[in-house]
C-alpha positions in Angstrom: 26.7 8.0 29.6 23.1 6.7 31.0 22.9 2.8 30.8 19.7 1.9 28.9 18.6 -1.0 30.7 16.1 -3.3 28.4 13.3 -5.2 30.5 12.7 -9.0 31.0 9.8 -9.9 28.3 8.8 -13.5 26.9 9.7 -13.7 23.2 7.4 -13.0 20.6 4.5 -12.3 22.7 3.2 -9.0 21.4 0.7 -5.9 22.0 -1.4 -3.7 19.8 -2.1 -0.1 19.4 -4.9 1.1 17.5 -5.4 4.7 16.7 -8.9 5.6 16.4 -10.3 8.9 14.9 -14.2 10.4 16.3 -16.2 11.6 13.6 -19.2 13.3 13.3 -21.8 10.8 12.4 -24.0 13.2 10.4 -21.0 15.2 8.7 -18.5 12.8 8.6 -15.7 15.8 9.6 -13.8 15.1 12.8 -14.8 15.5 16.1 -12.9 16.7 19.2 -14.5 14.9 22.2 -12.3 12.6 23.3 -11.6 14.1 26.5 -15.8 13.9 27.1 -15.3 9.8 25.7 -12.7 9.3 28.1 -14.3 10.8 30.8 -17.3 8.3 30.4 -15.6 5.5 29.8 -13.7 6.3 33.8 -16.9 6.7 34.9 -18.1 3.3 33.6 -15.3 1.6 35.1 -15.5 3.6 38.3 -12.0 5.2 38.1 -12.0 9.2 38.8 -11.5 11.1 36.2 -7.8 11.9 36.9 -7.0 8.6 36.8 -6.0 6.8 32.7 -8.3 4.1 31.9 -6.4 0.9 31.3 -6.8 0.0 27.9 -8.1 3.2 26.1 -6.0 6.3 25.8 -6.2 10.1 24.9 -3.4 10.7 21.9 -2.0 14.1 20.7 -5.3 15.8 18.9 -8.6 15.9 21.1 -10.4 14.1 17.8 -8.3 10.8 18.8 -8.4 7.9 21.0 -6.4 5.3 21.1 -6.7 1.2 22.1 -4.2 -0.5 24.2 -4.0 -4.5 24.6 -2.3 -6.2 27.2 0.4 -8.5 26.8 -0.5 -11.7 25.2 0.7 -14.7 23.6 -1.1 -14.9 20.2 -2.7 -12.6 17.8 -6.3 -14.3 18.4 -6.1 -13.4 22.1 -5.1 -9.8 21.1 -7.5 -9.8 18.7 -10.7 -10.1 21.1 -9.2 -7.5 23.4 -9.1 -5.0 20.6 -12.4 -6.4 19.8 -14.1 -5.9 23.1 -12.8 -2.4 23.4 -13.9 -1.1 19.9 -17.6 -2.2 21.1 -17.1 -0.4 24.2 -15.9 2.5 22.5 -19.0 2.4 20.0 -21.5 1.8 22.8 -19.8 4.9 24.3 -20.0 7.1 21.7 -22.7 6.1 19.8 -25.8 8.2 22.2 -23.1 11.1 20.8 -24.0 11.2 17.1 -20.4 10.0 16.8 -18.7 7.1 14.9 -15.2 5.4 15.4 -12.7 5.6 12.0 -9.5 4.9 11.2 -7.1 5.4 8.4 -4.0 7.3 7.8 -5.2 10.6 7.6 -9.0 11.5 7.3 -9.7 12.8 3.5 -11.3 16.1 4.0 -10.6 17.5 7.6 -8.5 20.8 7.8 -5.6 19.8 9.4 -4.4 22.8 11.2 -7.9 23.2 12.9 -7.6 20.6 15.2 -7.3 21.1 18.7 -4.1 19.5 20.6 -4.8 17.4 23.8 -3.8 19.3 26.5 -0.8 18.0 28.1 2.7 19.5 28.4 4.6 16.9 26.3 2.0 17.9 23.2 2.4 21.3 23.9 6.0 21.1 23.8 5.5 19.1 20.6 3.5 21.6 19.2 5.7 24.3 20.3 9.2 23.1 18.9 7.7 21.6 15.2 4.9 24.8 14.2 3.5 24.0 10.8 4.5 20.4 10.7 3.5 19.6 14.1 -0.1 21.4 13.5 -0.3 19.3 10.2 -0.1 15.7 12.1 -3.7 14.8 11.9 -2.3 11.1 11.5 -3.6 7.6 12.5 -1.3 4.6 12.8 -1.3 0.8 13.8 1.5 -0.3 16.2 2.7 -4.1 17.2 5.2 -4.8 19.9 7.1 -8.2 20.2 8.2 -9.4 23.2 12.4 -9.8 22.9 13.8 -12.4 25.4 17.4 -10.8 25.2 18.3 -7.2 24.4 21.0 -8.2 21.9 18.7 -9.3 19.8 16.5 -5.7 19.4 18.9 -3.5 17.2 19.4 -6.7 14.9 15.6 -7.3 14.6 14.9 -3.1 14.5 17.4 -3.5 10.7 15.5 -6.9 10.1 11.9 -5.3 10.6 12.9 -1.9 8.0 13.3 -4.4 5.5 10.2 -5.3 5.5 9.1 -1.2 5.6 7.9 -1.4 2.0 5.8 -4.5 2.6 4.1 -2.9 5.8 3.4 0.6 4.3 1.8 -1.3 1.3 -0.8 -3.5 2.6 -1.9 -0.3 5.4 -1.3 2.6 3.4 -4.9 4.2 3.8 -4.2 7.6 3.5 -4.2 9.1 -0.4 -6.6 12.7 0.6 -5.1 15.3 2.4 -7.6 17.9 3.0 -9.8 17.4 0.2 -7.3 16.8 -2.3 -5.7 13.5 -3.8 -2.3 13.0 -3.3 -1.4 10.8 -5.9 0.7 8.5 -2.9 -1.2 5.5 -1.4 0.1 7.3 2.0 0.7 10.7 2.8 1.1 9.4 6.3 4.4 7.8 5.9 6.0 11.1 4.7 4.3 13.5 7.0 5.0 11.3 10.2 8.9 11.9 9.4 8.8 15.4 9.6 8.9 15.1 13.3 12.3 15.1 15.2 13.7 11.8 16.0 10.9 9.8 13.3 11.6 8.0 10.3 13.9 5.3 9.6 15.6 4.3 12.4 19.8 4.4 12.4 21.7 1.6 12.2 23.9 0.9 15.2 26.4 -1.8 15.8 25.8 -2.7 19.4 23.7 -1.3 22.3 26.5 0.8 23.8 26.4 2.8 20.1 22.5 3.3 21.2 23.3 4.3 24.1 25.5 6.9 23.3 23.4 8.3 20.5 20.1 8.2 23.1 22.8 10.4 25.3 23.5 12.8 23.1 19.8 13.6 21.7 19.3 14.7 25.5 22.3 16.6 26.2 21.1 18.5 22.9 17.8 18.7 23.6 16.4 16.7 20.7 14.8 14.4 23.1 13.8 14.8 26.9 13.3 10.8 26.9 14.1 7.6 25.2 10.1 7.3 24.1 10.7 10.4 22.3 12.4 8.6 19.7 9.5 8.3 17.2 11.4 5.7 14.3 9.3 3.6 12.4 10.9 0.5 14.2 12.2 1.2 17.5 13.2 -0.7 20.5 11.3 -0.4 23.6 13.6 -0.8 26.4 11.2 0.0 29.2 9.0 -2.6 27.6 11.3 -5.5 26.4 9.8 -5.3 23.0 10.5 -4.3 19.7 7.8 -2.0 17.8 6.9 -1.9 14.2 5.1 1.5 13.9 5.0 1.5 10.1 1.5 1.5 9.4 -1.2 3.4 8.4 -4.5 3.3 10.1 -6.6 0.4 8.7 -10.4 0.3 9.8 -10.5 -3.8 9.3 -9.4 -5.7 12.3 -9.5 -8.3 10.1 -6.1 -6.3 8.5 -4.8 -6.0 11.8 -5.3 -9.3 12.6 -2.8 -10.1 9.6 -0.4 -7.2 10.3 0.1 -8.3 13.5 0.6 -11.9 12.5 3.3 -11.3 10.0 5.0 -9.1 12.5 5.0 -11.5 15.2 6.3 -14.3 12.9 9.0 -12.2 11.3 10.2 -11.4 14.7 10.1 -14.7 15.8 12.4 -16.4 12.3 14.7 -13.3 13.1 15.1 -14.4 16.8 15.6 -18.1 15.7 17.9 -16.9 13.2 19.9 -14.9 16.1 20.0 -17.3 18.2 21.8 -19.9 15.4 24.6 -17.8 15.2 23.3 -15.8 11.9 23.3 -12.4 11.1 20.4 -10.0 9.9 21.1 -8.5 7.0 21.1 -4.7 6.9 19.7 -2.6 3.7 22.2 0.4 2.5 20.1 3.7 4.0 20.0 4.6 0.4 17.7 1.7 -0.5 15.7 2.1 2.8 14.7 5.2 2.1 14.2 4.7 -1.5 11.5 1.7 -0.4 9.7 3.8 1.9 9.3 6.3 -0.5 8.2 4.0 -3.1 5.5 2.1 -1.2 4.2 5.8 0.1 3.8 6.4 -3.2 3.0 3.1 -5.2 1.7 1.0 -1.9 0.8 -2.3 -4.1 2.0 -1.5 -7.0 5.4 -1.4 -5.7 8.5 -2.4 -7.2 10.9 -2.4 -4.2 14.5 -3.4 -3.6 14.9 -6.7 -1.5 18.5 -6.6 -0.8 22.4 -5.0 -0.8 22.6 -6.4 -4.5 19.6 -4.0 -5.5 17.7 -7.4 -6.4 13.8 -6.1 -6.8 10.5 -7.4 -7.0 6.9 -6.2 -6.7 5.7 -6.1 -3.4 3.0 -8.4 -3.1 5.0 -10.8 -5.3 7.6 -10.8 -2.5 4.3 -11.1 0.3 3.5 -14.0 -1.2 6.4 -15.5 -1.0 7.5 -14.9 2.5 3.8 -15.7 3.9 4.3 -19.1 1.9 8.3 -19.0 4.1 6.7 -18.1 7.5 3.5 -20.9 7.7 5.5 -23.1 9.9 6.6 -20.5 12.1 2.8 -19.1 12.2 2.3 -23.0 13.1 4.4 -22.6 16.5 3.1 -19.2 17.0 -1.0 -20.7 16.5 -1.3 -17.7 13.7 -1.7 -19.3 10.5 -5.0 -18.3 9.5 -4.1 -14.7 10.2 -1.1 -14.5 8.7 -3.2 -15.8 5.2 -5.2 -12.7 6.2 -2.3 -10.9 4.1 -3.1 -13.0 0.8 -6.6 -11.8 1.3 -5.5 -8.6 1.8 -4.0 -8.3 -1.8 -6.8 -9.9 -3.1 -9.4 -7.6 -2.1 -6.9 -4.0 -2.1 -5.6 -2.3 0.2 -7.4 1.0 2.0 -6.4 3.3 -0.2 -7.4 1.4 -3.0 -11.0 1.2 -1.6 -11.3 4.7 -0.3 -10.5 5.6 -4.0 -13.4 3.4 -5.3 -15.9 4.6 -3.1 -14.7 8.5 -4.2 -15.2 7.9 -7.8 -18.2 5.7 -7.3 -20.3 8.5 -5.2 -19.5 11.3 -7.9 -16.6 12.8 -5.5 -18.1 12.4 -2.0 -15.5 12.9 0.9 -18.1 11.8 3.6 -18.9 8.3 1.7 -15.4 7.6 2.1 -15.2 8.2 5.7 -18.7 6.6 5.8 -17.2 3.5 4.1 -14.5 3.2 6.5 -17.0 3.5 9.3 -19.1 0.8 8.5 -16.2 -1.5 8.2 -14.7 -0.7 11.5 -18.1 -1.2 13.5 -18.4 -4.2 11.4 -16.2 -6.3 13.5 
């Protein structure tokens, strides 16, 4: 059995990823230019065109892009990186009749229409999942957090799914699916996990246990590599990190300025915690899935269960609470203003709240919702 080794990384410094849809500015549909958008972005930095651009990246559909910080200490300094590069991005595309959006899924685009990016691990993709694969038109927010020991990443991985419900909640931005309501505050969270090797992560005992299961998805052929492994949390050996990859799109970095705060602080209690000598509780699988399913379908309105006991609570109820728990860690970590980004979150609704205002608002218009999201995310 391969040894996974896990890389030297400070703790709790983290990195965002921002998916980023290209739509048609005058039709609002989706529009597959990123590999044109990539191109001139290279060419502004004077790169050749084989070579990736640092910080902005082609994803699996040709309509997507997607924004890469660095490594950095606190959420404001990630913050203005994903700041910068959204403004490059829309002086980029902007001579192009083409606008910058993201949600969970985009409410009226055919979903099997869109063309793949063309590289051989999409392909493969493509090739192995059919239908479901074709149907991932799907926009997420990651966070990693730097882990200063790699006994301390399964742990946090269980600590993190507890907190799935309150994650998929406060992003969940993705109630359409071409051109029809759902009735679920995201449709991403269920279609993502269609996917081999996505969903809810498993629950190991110790790293060897990883180890062996990471083995024996490549002898079967599950996986060709570790990265492959597409769970909602997931350790990143290569990077040191732990990643929440929970959410949905959100067009407000304001949102991810909160998102990423509460991740980085919940990280940073669980590693305190750790390092005390306590234990991270793990959820029954029957109750993690059960949570993801209900903030999928509910997002705020959630009722979700909080513990092994079956204890429950609405989910902002329980937001409240823990924001209130984690201020003097947000302190030490120089978030706290972003981390009450999550109380104003609640208070204003979450994306697919919104998106369903603006719908019933402009008679049943599709493009006013994308337009909606639009002029929030060039807003920042």
């Amino acid at each position: 059995m391969q040894k996974i080794e896990f890389a030297d990384s400070a703790q709790s410094t983290i990195g965002v990823e921002w998916e980023i849809a290209l739509v048609d500015r005058d039709g609002a549909d989706l529009c597959s230019i990123a590999e044109e958008v990539l191109n001139r972005l290279k060419i502004q930095a004077g790169l050749d065109l084989d070579q990736d651009h640092p910080t902005i990246k082609p994803e699996l559909l040709m309509n997507t892009v997607e924004i890469v910080t660095g490594v950095h200490n606190t959420v404001g300094q990630a913050s203005n990186e994903l700041r910068e590069n959204v403004r490059l991005l829309i002086e980029t595309t902007a001579p192009l009749g083409v606008d910058l959006y993201s949600a969970g899924s985009h409410p009226f685009a055919a979903p099997t229409s869109q063309p793949v990016t063309d590289k051989d691990r999409y392909a493969k993709l493509i090739d192995r999942t059919q239908w479901w694969g074709r149907q991932m038109v799907i926009y997420g927010v990651h966070v990693h957090v730097g882990l200063d020991s790699r006994e301390k990443a399964l742990p946090i991985t269980d600590g993190l799914i507890n907190y799935q419900p309150h994650f998929q909640a406060l992003s969940a931005s993705s109630p359409y699916w071409g051109g029809e309501d759902t009735g679920y505050a995201s449709q991403r969270a269920l279609m993502f996990q269609q996917l081999p090797a996505a969903g809810i992560p498993v629950h190991f005992n110790s790293w060897s246990e990883y180890e062996a299961y990471v083995a024996d998805m490549t002898y079967t052929g599950v996986i060709d590599d570790v990265s492959e492994i597409r769970w909602d949390v997931r350790p990143v050996p290569r990077l040191g990190t732990v990643e929440m990859r929970i959410c949905d799109g959100v067009s407000s970095l304001a949102d991810i300025e909160a998102i990423t705060a509460l991740t980085q602080c919940l990280v940073h209690d669980m590693s305190l915690s750790l390092e005390a000598g306590y234990k991270i509780p793990v959820m029954p699988p029957w109750f993690r899935v059960e949570n993801k399913w209900r903030a999928a379908r509910y997002g705020l309105d959630a009722i979700i269960i909080l513990n092994a006991q079956g204890d429950e609570m609405l989910v902002t109820d329980h937001l409240r609470q823990e924001v209130e728990r984690l201020t003097p860690v947000a302190e030490q970590l120089g978030c706290v203003d972003e981390l009450q980004g999550i109380i104003r979150l609640i208070e204003r609704g979450a994306e697919y709240q919104l998106q369903r205002q603006v719908f019933a608002a402009s008679g049943g218009d599709f493009s006013a919702v994308v337009r909606d999201n639009v002029a929030r995310l060039h807003s920042l």
